[in-house]
N, C-alpha and C positions, 0 to 999 in steps of 0.2 A: 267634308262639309256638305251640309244638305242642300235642292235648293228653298231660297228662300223668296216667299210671294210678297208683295206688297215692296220691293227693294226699290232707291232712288236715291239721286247724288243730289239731288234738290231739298235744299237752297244751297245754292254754292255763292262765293263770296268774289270780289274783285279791289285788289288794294288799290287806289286809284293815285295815291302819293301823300309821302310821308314831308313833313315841312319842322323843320328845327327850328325851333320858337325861342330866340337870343335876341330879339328887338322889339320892342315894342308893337313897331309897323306889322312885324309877320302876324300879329293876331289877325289884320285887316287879310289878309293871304290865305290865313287856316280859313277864314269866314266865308270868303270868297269862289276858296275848293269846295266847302259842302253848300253854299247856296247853288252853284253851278252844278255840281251830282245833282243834285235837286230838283232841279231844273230840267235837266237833261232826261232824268226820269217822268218828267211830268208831274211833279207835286203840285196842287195848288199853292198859288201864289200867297198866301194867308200861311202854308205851313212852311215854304221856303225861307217867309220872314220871322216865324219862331226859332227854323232852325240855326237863323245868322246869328239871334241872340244869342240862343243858347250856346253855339258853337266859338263867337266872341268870349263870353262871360269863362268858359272854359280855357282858352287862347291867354286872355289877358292874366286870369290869374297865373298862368305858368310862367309867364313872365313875370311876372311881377311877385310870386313867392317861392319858387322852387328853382335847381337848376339845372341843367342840361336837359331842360323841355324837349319833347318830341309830340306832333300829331302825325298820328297816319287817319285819313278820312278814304272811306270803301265804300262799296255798293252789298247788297246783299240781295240776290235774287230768288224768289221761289218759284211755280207754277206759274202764278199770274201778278201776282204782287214784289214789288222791290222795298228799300227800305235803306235809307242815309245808316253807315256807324261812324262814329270817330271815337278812336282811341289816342288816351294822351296817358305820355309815359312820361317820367321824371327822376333823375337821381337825386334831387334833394334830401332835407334830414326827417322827411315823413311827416307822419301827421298821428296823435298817441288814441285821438278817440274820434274813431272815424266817423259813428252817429252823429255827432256834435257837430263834425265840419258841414253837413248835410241840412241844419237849419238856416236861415235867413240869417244876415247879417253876424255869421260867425266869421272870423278874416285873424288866421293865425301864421306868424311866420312859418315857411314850409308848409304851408296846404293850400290847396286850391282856391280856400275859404268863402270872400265874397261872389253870389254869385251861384253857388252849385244847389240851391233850393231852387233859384228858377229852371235849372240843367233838370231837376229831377221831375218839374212839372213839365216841361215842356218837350220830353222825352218819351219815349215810350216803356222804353226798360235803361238801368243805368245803374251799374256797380261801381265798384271803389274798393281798391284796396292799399293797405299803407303799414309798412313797416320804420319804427325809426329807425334813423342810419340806414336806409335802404334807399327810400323813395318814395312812388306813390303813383298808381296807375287805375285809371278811369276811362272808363265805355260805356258809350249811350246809343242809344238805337230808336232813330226817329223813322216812324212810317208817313207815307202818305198824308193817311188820315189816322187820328189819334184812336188809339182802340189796338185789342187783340188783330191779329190777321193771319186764317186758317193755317196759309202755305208758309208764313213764316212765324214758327213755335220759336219759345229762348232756346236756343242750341244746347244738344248736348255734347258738340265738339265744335271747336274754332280752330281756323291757321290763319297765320300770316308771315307774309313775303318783305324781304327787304332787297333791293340790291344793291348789288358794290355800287361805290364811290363811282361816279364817272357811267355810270351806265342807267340808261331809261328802262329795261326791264329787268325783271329778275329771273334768273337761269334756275330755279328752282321752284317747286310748284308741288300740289298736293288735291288731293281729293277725298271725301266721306259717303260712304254708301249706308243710307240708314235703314233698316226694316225691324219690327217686333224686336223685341229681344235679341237684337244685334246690331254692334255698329264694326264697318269695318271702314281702314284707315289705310291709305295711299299716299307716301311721299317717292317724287322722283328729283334728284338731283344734276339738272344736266351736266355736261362735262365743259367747266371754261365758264367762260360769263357771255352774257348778250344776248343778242336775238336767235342765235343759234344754240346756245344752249336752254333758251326758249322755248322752241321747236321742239328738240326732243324731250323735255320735262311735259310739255301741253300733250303731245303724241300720246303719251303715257296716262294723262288723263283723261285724253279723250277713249281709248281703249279700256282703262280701268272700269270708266259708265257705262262704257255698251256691254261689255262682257256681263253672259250671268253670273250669279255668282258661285265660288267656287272656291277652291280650295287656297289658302294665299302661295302656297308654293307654285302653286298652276298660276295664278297670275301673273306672278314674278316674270316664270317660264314664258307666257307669253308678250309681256312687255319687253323682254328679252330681245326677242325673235322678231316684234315690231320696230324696235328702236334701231334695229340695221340699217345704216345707208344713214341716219344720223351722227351727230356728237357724242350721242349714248349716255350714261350716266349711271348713278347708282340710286336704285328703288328700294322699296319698301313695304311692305303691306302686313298691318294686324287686323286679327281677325277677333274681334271683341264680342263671346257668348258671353252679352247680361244673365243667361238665365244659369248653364252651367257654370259661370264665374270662373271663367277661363279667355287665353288670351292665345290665340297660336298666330307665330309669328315666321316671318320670311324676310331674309334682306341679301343682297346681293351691293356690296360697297362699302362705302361710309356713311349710311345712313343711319343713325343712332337711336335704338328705342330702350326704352324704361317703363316700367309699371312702379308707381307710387304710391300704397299706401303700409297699413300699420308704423307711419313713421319711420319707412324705410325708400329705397331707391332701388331698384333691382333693373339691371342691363340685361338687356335683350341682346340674342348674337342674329351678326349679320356675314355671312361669309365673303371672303375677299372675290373680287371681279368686276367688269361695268357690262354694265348691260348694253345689248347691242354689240358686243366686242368682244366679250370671255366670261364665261361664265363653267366652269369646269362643275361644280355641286352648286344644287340650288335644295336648299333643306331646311324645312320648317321645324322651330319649338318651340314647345307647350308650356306656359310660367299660369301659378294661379292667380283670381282675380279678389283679392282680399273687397270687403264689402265694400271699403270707404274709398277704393282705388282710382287716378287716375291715369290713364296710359298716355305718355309723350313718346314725341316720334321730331327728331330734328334732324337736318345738315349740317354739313362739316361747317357752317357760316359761325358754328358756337360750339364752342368748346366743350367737353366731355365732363368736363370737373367743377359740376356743381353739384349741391346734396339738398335735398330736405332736412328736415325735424321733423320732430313728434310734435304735434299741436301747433304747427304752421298755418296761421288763417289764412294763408295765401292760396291754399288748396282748397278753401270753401269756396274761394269767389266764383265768376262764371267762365269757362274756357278761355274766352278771350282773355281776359284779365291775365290768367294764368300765365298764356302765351303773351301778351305783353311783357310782363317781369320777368320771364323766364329771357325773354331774349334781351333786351336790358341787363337782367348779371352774366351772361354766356355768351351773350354776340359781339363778343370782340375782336374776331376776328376778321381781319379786314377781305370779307367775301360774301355773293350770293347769301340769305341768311333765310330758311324757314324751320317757324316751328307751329304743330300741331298737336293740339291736347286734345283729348275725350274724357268725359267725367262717366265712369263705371257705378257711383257709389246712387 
């Protein structure tokens, strides 16, 4: 791999807390996480109180039309500008014509209905996506002040964190390096759950940004070598040429990657070891990058056995979305949980 100029882990994101919306009162809670992100960021007071609407109007319908709600509300940082998201995820019976839900006063059993016209104005960017019998999952992304904002473009890769039951952080973490014609993608899974296996997933991200760029098996090699004297864990890292339409990959553990398109799933291998601990072969390979493709990258917190279709509109939506649903049908597993998408197409 060459190096590459113009490279940066910026805008990097921060889940701030995820809130399961079963009572009516939690919508006052989900409102309350992102006017306080809000706040804390410095928003004007004028844009804090859009965001409680909107972030309400979003909250209440999950209660009240869908079910096993979930918010997660995060931070999105770039160079000098921030930016509120909340994503809300839902296993309800979906919603059949999603445009439709998106005008005023549409309100249908199983969709967000009343409500997501003022979410769309008062938002900066904000998708949706919905399968019946599946569910239904939505992201909105409120800046400061209403308007584009140079440092923070629509992403062309999202992740998100979950942790166990029982624990305030998550032992799993991840990173994106974007320049020209290249994105490259960094998952570490620490070892155990908690603040310790915190430590050594952050260590990895912190190493991942400063490092130039480089070959992903060299990376691998040296988050290896840095994660000594930690918990250790199992890493990750793809290496995404937009322009050659290639995807070269490294993993060292259980870290699970796939490239997704033509209506297919294609596994990425990752060789057995933990970093920081053993790692006997560390060896990169080469899958190609069909046009429409996009590359996932998750922890053992979800499960291996799920699939695409051919003509999946779940894969139009935008990263986050993606990463929403995906972990929704896959994170069943009662542990640490991230996943990260990048859109190649």
């Amino acid at each position: 791999m060459e190096a590459v100029t113009g490279s940066t882990c910026l805008p990097m994101a921060e889940d701030v807390v995820w809130i399961r919306v079963e009572e009516a009162a939690e919508a006052g809670r989900v409102r309350r996480a992102a006017t306080t992100l809000a706040e804390k960021l410095a928003f004007p007071a004028t844009r804090v109180a859009e965001i409680g609407v909107a972030v309400t109007e979003i909250a209440t319908n999950l209660h009240k039309h869908a079910r096993e709600g979930v918010v997660l509300v995060r931070s999105v940082r770039g160079g000098t500008h921030a930016a509120v998201e909340v994503l809300a995820v839902d296993g309800g019976p979906g919603i059949t014509d999603v445009s439709l839900a998106f005008e005023d006063g549409q309100s249908t059993t199983g969709t967000l209905g009343v409500g997501l016209g003022a979410v769309v104005r008062l938002s900066d960017s904000c998708d949706m996506a919905s399968r019946p019998g599946h569910g239904t999952v939505l992201a909105a992304r409120f800046h400061a002040r209403r308007g584009p904002v140079a440092d923070l473009p629509e992403d062309v890769a999202a992740g998100i964190t979950r942790a166990i039951g029982g624990e305030e952080v998550c032992g799993d973490a991840y990173a994106v390096r974007r320049a020209p014609g290249r994105l490259t993608m960094m998952m570490c899974d620490g070892s155990g759950h908690g603040p310790l296996a915190a430590t050594a997933s952050q260590a990895a991200v912190r190493l991942f940004c400063e490092l130039d760029p480089t070959a992903p098996e060299d990376v691998v090699a040296r988050i290896h070598r840095e994660l000594r004297g930690t918990r250790g864990g199992a890493v990750a890292v793809a290496d995404v040429d937009l322009v050659a339409r290639t995807v070269r990959y490294a993993g060292l553990g259980n870290i699970a990657g796939a490239v997704l398109g033509d209506g297919q799933k294609r596994g990425m291998i990752s060789v057995p070891g933990v970093a920081g601990y053993q790692a006997r072969t560390i060896r990169a390979f080469d899958y190609p990058l069909p046009d429409d493709a996009t590359v996932v990258m998750h922890s053992d917190g979800l499960t291996e056995r799920w699939a695409v279709e051919r003509g999946d509109t779940i894969l139009t939506s935008t990263p986050l979305v993606v990463a929403g649903a995906l972990l929704r049908d896959a994170g069943v597993r009662k542990d640490d949980a991230c996943v990260l998408v990048g859109k190649a197409s």
